[in-house]
mmCIF file as gemmi writes it, N, C-alpha and C atoms, coordinates in Angstrom:
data_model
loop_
_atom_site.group_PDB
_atom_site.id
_atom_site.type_symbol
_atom_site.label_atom_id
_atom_site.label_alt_id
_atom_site.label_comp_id
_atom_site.label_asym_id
_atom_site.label_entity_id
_atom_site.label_seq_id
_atom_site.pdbx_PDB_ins_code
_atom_site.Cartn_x
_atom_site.Cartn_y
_atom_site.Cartn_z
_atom_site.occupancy
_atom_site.B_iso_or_equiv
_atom_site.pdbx_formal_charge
_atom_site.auth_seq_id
_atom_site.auth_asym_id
_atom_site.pdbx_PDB_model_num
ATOM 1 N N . UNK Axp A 1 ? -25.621 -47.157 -17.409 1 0 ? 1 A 1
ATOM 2 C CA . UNK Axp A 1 ? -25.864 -46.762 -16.031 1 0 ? 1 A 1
ATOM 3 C C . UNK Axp A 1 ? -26.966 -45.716 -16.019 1 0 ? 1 A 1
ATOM 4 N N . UNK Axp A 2 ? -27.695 -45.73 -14.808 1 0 ? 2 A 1
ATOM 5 C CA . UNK Axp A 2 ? -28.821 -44.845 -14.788 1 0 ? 2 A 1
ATOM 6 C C . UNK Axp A 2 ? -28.528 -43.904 -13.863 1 0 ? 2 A 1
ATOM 7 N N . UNK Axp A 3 ? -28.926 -43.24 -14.3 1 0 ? 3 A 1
ATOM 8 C CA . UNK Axp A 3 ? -28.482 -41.238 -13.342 1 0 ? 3 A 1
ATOM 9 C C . UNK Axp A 3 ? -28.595 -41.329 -12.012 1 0 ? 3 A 1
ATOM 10 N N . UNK Axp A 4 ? -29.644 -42.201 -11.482 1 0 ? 4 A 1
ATOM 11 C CA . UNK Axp A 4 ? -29.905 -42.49 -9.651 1 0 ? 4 A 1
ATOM 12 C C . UNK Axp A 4 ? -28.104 -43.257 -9.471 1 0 ? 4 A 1
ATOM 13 N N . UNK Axp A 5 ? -28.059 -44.113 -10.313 1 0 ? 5 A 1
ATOM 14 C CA . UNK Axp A 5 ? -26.911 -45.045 -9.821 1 0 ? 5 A 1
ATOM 15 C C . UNK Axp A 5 ? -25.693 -44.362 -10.141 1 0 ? 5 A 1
ATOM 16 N N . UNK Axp A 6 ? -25.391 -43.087 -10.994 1 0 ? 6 A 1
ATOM 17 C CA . UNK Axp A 6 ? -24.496 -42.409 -10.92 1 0 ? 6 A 1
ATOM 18 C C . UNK Axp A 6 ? -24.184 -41.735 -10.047 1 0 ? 6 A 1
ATOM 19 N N . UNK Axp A 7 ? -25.622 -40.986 -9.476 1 0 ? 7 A 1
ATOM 20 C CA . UNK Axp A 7 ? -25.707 -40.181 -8.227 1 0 ? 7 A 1
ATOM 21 C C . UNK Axp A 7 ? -24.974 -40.95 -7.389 1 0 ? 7 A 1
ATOM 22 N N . UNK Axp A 8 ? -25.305 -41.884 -6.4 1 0 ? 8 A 1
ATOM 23 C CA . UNK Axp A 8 ? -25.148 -43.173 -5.701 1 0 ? 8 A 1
ATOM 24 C C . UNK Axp A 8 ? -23.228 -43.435 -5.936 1 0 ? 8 A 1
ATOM 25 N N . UNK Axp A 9 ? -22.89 -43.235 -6.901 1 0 ? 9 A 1
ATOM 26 C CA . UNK Axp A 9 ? -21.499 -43.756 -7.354 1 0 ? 9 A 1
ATOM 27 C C . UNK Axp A 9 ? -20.665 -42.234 -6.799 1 0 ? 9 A 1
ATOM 28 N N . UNK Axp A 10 ? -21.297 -41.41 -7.285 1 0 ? 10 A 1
ATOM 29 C CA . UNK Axp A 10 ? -20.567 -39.845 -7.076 1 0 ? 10 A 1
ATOM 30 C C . UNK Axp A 10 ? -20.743 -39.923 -5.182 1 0 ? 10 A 1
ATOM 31 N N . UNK Axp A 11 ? -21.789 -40.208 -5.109 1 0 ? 11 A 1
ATOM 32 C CA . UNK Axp A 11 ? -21.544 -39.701 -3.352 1 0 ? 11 A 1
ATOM 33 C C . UNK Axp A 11 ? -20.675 -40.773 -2.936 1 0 ? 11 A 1
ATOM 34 N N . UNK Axp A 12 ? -20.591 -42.506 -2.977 1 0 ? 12 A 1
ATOM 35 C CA . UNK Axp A 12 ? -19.155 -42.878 -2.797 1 0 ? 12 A 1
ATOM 36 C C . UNK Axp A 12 ? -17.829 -42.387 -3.245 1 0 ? 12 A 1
ATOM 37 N N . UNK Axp A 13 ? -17.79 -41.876 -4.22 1 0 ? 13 A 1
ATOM 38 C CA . UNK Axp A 13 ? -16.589 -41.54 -4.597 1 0 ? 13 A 1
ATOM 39 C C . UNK Axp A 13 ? -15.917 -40.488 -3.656 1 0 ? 13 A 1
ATOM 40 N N . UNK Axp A 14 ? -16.686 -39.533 -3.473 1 0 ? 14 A 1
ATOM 41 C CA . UNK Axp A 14 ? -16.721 -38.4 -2.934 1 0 ? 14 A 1
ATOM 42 C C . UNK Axp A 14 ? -16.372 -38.462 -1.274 1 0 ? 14 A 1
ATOM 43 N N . UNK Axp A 15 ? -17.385 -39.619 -0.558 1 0 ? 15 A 1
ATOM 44 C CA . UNK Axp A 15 ? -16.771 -40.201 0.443 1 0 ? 15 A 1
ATOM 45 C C . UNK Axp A 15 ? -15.48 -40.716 1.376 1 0 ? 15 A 1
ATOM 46 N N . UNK Axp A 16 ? -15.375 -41.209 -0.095 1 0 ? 16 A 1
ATOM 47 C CA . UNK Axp A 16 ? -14.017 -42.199 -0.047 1 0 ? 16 A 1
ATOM 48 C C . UNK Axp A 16 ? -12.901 -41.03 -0.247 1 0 ? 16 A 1
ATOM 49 N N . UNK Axp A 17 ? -12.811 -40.307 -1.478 1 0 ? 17 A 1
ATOM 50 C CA . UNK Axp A 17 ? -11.743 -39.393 -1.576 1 0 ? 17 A 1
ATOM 51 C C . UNK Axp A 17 ? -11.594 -38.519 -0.139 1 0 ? 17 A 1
ATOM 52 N N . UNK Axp A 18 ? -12.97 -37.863 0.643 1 0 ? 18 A 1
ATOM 53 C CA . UNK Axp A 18 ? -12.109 -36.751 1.794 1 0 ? 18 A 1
ATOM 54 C C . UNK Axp A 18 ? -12.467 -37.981 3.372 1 0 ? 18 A 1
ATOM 55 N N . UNK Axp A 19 ? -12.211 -38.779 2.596 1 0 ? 19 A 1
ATOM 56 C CA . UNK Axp A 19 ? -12.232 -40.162 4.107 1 0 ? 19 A 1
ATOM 57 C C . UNK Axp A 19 ? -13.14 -39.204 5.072 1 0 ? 19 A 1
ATOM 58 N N . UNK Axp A 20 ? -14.213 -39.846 5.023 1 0 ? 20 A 1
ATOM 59 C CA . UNK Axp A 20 ? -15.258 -39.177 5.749 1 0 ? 20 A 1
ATOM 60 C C . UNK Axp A 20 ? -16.163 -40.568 5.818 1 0 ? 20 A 1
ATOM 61 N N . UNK Axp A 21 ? -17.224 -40.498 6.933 1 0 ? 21 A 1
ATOM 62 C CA . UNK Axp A 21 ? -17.952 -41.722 6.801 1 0 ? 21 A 1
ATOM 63 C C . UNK Axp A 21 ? -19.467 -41.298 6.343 1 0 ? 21 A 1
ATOM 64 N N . UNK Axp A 22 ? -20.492 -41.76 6.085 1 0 ? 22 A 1
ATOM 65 C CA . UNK Axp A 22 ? -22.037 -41.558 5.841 1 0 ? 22 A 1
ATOM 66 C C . UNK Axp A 22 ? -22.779 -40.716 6.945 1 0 ? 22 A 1
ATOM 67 N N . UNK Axp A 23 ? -22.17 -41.103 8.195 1 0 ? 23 A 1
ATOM 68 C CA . UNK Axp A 23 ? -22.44 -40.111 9.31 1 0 ? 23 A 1
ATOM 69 C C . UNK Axp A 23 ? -22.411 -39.112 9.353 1 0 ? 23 A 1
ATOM 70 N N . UNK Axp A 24 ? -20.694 -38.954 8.761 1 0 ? 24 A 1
ATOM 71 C CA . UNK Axp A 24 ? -20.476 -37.694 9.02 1 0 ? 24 A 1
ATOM 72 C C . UNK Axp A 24 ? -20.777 -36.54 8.09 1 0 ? 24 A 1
ATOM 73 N N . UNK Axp A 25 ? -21.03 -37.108 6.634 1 0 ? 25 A 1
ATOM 74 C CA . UNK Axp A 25 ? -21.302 -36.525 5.514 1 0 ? 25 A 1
ATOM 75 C C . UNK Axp A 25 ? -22.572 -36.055 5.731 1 0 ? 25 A 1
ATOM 76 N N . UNK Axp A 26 ? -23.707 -36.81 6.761 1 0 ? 26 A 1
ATOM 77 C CA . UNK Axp A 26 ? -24.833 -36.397 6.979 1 0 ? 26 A 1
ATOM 78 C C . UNK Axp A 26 ? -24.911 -35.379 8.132 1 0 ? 26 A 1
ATOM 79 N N . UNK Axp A 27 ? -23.811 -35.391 8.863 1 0 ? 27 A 1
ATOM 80 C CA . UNK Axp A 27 ? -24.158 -34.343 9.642 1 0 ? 27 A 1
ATOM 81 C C . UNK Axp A 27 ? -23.706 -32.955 8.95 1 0 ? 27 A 1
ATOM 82 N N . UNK Axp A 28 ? -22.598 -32.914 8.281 1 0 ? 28 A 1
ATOM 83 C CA . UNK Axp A 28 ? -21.883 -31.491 7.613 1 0 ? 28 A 1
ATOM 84 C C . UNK Axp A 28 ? -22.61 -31.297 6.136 1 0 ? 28 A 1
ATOM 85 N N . UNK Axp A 29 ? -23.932 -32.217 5.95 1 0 ? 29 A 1
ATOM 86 C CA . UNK Axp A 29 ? -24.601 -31.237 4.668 1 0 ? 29 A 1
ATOM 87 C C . UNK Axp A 29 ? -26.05 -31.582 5.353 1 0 ? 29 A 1
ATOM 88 N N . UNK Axp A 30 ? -26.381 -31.485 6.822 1 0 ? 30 A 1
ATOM 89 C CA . UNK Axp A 30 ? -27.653 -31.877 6.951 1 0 ? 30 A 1
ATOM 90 C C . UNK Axp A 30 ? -28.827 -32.331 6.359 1 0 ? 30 A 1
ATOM 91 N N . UNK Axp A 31 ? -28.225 -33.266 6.082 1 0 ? 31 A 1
ATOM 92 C CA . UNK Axp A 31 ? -29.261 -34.306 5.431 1 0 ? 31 A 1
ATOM 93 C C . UNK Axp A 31 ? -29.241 -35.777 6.408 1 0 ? 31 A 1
ATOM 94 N N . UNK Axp A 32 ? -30.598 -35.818 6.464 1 0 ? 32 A 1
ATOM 95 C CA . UNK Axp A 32 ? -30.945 -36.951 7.709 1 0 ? 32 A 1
ATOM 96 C C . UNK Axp A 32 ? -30.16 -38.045 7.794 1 0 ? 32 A 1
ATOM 97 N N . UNK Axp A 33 ? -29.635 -39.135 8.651 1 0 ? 33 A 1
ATOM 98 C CA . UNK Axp A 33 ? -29.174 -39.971 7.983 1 0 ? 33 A 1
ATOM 99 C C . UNK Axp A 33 ? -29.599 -40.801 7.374 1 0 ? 33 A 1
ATOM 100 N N . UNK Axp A 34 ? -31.246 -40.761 7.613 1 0 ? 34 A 1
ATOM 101 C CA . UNK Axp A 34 ? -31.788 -42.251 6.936 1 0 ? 34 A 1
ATOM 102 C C . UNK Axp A 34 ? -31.959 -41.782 5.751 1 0 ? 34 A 1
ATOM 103 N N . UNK Axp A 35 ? -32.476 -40.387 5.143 1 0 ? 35 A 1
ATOM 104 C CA . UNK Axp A 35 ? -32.508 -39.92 3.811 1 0 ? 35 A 1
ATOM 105 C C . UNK Axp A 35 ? -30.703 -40.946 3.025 1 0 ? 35 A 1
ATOM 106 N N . UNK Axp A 36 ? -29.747 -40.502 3.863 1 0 ? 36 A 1
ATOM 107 C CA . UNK Axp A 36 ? -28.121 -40.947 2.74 1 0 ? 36 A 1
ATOM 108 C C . UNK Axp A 36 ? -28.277 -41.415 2.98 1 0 ? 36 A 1
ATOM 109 N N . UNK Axp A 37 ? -28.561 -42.766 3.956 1 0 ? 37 A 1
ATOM 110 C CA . UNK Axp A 37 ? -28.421 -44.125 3.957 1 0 ? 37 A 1
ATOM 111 C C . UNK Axp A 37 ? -29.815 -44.906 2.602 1 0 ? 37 A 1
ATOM 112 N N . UNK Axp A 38 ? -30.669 -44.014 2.431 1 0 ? 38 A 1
ATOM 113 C CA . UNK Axp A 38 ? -31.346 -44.568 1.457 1 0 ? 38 A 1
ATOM 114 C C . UNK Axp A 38 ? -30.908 -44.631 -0.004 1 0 ? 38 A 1
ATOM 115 N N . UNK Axp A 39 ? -30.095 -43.465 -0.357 1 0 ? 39 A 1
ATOM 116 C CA . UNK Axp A 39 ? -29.832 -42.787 -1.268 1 0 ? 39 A 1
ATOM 117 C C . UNK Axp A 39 ? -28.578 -43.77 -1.83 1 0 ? 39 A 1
ATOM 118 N N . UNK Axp A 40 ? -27.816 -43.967 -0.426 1 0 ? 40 A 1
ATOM 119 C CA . UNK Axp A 40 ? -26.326 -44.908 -1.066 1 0 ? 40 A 1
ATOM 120 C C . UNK Axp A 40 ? -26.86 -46.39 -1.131 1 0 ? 40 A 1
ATOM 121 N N . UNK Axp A 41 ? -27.969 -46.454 -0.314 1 0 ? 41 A 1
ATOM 122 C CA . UNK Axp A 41 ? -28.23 -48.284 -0.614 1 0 ? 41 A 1
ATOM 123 C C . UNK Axp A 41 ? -28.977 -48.465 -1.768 1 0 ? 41 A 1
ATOM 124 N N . UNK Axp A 42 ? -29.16 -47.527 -2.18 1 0 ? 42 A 1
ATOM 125 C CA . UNK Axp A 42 ? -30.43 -47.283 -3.476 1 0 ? 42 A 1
ATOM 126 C C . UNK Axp A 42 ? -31.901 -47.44 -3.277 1 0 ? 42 A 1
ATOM 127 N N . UNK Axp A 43 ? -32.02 -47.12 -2.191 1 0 ? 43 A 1
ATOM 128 C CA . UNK Axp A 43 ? -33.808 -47.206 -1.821 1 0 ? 43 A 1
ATOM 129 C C . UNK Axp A 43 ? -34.677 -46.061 -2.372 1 0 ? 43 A 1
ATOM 130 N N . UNK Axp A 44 ? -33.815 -44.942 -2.587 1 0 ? 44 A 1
ATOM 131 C CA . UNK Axp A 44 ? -34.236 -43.618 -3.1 1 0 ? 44 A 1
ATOM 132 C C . UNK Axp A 44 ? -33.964 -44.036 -4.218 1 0 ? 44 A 1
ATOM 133 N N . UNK Axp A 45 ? -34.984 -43.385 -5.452 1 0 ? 45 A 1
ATOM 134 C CA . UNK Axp A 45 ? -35.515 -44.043 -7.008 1 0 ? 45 A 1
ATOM 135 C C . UNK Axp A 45 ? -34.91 -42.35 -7.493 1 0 ? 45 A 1
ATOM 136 N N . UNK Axp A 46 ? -35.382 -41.21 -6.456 1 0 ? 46 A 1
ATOM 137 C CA . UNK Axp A 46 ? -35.358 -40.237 -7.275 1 0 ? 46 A 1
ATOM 138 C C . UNK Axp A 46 ? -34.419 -39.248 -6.352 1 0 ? 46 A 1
ATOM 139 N N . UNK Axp A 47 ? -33.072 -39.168 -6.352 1 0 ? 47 A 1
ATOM 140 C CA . UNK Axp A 47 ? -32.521 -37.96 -5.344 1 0 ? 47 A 1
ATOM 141 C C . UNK Axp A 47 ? -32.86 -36.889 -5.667 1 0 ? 47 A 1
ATOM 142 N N . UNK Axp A 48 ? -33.857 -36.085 -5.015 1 0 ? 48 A 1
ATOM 143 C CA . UNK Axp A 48 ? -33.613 -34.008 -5.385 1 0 ? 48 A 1
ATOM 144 C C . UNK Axp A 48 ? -32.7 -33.245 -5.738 1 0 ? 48 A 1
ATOM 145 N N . UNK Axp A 49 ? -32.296 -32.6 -6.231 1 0 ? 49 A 1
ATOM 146 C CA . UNK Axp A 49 ? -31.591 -31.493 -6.66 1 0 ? 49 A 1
ATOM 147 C C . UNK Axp A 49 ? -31.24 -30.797 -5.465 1 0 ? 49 A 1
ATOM 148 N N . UNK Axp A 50 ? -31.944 -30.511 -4.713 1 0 ? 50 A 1
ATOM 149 C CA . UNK Axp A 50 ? -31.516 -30.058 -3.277 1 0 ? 50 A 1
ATOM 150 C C . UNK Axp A 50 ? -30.889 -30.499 -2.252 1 0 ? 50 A 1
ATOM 151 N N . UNK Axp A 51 ? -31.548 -31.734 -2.08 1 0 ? 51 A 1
ATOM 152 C CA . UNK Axp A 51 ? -30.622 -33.125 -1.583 1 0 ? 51 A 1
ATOM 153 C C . UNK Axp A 51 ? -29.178 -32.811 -2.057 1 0 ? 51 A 1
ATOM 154 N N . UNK Axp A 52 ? -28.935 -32.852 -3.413 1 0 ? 52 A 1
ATOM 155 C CA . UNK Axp A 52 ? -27.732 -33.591 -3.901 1 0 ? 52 A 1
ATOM 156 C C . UNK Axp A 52 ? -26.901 -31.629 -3.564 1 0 ? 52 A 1
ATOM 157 N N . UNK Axp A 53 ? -27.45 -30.468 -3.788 1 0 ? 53 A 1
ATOM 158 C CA . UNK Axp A 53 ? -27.033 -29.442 -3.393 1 0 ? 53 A 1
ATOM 159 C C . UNK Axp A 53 ? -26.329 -29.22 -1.942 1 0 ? 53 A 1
ATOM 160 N N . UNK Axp A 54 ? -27.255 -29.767 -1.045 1 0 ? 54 A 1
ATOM 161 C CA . UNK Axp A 54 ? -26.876 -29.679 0.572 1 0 ? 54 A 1
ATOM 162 C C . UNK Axp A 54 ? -25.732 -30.674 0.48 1 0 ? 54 A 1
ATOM 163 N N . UNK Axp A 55 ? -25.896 -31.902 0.178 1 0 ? 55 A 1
ATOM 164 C CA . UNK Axp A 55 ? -24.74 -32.879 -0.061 1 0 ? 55 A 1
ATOM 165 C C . UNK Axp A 55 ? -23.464 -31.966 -0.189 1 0 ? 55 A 1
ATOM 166 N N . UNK Axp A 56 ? -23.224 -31.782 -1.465 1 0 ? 56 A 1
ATOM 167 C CA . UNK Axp A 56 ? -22.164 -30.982 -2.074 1 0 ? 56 A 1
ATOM 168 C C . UNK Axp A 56 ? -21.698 -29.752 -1.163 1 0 ? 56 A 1
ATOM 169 N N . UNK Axp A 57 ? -22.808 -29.356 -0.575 1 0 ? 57 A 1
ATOM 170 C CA . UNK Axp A 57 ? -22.23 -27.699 0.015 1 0 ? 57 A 1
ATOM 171 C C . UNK Axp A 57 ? -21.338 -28.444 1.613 1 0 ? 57 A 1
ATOM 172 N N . UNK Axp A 58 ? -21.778 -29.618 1.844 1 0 ? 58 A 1
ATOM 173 C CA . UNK Axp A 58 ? -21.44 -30.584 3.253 1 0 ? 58 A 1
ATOM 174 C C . UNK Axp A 58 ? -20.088 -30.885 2.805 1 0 ? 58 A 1
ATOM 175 N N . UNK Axp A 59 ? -19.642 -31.202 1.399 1 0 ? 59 A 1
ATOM 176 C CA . UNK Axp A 59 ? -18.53 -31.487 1.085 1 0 ? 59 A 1
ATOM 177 C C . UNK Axp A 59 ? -17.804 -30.504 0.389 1 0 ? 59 A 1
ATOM 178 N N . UNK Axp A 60 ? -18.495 -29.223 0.387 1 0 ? 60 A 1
ATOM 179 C CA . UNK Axp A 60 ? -17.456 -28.519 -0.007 1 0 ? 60 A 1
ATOM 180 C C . UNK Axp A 60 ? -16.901 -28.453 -1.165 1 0 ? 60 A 1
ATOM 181 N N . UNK Axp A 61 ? -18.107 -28.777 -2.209 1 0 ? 61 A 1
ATOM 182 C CA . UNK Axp A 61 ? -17.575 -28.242 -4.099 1 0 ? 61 A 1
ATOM 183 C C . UNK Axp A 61 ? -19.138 -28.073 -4.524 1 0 ? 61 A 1
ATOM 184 N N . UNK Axp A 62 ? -19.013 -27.634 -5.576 1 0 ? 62 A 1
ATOM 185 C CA . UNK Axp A 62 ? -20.259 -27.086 -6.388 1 0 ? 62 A 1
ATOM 186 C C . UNK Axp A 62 ? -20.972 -28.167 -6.956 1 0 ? 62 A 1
ATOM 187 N N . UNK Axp A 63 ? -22.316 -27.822 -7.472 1 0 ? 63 A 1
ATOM 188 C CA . UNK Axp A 63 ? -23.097 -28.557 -8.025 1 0 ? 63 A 1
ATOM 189 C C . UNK Axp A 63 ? -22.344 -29.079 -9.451 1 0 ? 63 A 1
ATOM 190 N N . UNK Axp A 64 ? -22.243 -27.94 -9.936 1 0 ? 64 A 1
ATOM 191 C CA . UNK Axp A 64 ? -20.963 -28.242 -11.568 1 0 ? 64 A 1
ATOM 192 C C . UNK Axp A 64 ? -19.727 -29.143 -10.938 1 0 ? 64 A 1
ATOM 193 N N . UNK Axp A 65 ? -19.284 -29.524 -10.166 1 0 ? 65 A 1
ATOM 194 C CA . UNK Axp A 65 ? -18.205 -30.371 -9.715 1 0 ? 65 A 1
ATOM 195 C C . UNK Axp A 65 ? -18.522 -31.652 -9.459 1 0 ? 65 A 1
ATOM 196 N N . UNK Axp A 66 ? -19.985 -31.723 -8.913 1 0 ? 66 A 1
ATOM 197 C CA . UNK Axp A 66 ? -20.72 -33.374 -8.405 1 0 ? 66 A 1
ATOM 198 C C . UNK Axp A 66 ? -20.897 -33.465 -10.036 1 0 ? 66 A 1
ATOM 199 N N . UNK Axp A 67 ? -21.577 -32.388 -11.193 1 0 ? 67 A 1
ATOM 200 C CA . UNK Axp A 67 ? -22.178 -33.005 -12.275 1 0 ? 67 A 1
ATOM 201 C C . UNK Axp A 67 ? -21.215 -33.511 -13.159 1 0 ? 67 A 1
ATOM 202 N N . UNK Axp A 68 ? -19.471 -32.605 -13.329 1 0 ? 68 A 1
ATOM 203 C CA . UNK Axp A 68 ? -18.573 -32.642 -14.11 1 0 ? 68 A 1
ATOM 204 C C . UNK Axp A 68 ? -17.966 -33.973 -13.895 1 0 ? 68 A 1
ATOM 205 N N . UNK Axp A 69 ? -18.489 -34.897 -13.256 1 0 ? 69 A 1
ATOM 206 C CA . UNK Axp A 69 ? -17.362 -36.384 -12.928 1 0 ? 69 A 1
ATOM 207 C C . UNK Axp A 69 ? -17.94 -37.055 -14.234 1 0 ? 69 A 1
ATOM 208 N N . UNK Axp A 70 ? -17.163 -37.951 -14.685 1 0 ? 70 A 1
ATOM 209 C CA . UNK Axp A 70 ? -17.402 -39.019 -16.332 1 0 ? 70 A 1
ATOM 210 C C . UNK Axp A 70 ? -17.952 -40.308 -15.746 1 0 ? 70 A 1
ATOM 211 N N . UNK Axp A 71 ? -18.632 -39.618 -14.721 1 0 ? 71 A 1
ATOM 212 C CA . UNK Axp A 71 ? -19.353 -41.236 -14.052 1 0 ? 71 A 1
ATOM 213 C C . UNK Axp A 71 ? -20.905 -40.758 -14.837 1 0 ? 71 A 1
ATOM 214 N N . UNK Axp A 72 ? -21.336 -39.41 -15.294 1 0 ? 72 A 1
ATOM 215 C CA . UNK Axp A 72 ? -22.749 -38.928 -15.184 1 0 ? 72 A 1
ATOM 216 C C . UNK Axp A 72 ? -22.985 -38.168 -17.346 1 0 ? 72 A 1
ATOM 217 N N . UNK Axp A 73 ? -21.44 -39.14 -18.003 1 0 ? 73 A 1
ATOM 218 C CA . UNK Axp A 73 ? -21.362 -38.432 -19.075 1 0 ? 73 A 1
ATOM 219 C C . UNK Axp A 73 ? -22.16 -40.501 -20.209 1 0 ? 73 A 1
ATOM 220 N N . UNK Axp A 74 ? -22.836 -40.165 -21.074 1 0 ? 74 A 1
ATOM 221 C CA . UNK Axp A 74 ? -23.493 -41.074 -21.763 1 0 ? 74 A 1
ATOM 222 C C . UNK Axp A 74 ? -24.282 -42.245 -20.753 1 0 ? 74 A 1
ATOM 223 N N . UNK Axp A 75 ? -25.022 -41.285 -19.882 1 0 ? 75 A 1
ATOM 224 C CA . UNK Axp A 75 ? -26.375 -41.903 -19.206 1 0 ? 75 A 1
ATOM 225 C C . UNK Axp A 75 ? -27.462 -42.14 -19.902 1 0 ? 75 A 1
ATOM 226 N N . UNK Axp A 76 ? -27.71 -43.68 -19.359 1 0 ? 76 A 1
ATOM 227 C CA . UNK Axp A 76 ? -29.283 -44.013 -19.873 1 0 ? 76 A 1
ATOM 228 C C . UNK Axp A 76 ? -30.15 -42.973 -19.469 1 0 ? 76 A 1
ATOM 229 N N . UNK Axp A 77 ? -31.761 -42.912 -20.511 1 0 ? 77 A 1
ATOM 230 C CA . UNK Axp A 77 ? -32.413 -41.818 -20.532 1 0 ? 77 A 1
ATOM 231 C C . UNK Axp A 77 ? -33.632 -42.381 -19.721 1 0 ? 77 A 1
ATOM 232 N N . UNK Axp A 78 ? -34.063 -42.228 -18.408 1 0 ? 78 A 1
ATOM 233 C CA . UNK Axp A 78 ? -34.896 -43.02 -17.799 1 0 ? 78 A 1
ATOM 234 C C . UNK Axp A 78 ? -36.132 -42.48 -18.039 1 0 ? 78 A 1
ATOM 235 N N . UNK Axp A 79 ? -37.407 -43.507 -18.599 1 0 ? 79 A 1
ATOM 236 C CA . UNK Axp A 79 ? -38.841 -42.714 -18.933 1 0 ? 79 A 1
ATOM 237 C C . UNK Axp A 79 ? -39.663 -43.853 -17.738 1 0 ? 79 A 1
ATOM 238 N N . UNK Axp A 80 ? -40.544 -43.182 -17.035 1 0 ? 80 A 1
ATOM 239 C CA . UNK Axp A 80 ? -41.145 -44.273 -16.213 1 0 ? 80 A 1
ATOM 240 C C . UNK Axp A 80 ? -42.318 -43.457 -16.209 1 0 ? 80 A 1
């Protein structure tokens, strides 16, 4: 698995666990919706660090909490 598609896997997961929808996740970490709607359909190649920060602070756990899931542990090493 590649780190975009882990990203992508962590923000469903994350979704799904505090039953929340894409809407609403975009309104409580202000991030646009078409930015998450790109991000979960995979149109976004590269999510920011900031992105994925505002995300997290919208849901309410730390950056070390989105990184600590075993969805993001023996990732392919992407060179492009």
């Amino acid at each position: 698995m590649r780190t975009q598609e882990a990203v992508v896997c962590r923000i469903r997961e994350l979704i799904e666990e505090k039953e929340i929808t894409v809407s609403k996740l975009s309104i409580i970490s202000a991030v646009p919706p078409s930015t998450l709607k790109n991000i979960i359909n995979g149109n976004s190649k590269n999510t920011g660090i900031v992105t994925i920060a505002k995300l997290c602070d919208g849901l309410g756990i730390s950056l070390q909490e989105f990184i600590a899931d075993p969805v993001f542990s023996g990732l392919d090493q992407e060179i492009e």
